[in-house]
N, C-alpha and C positions, 0 to 999 in steps of 0.2 A: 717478614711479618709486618702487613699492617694496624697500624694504629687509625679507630676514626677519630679524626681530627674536631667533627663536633662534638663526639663524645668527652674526648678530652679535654677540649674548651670549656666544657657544658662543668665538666665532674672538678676542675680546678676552679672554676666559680662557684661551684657551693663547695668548696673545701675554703673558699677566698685564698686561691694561692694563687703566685703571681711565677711567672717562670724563673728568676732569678732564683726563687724561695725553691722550687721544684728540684732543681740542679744541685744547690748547695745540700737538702735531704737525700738525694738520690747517687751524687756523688757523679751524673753524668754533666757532660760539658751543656754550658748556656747553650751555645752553637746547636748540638743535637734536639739538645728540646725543640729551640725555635724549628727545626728541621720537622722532627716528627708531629711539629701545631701544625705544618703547613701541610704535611700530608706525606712527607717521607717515608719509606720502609726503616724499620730497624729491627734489632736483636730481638730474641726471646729472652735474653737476659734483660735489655734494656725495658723493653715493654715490663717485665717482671718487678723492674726497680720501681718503675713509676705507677704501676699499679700499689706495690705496696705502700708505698709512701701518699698515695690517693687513699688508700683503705678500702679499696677495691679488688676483685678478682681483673685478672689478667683477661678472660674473653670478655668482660661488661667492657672493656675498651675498645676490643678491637674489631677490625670493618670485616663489615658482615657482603659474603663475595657475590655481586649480582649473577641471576640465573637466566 
């Protein structure tokens, strides 16, 4: 599962959250986050975590697959 990475960027600056902040609510490693800023695949669980702690649904995150 992709995450877009500007969305993500976009939705943790109007949250003012900072990835350190992201990790310690979500309970995944600093490492993975900085991974899925850059544009890594990750979990359905993982995307799940950090949607909810965004206060977001899980697809307003994720990449939308070009056609």
């Amino acid at each position: 599962m992709k995450i877009d990475r500007v969305k993500l960027i976009a939705t943790m600056a109007e949250r003012d959250m900072k990835c350190t902040q992201l990790a310690k609510i979500t309970g995944v490693a600093l490492s993975t986050i900085s991974s899925i800023r850059s544009g890594k695949a990750c979990l359905l669980e993982t995307a799940t975590l950090i949607a909810d702690a965004l206060r977001v649904e899980v697809e307003d995150l994720l990449e939308v697959p070009k056609q």
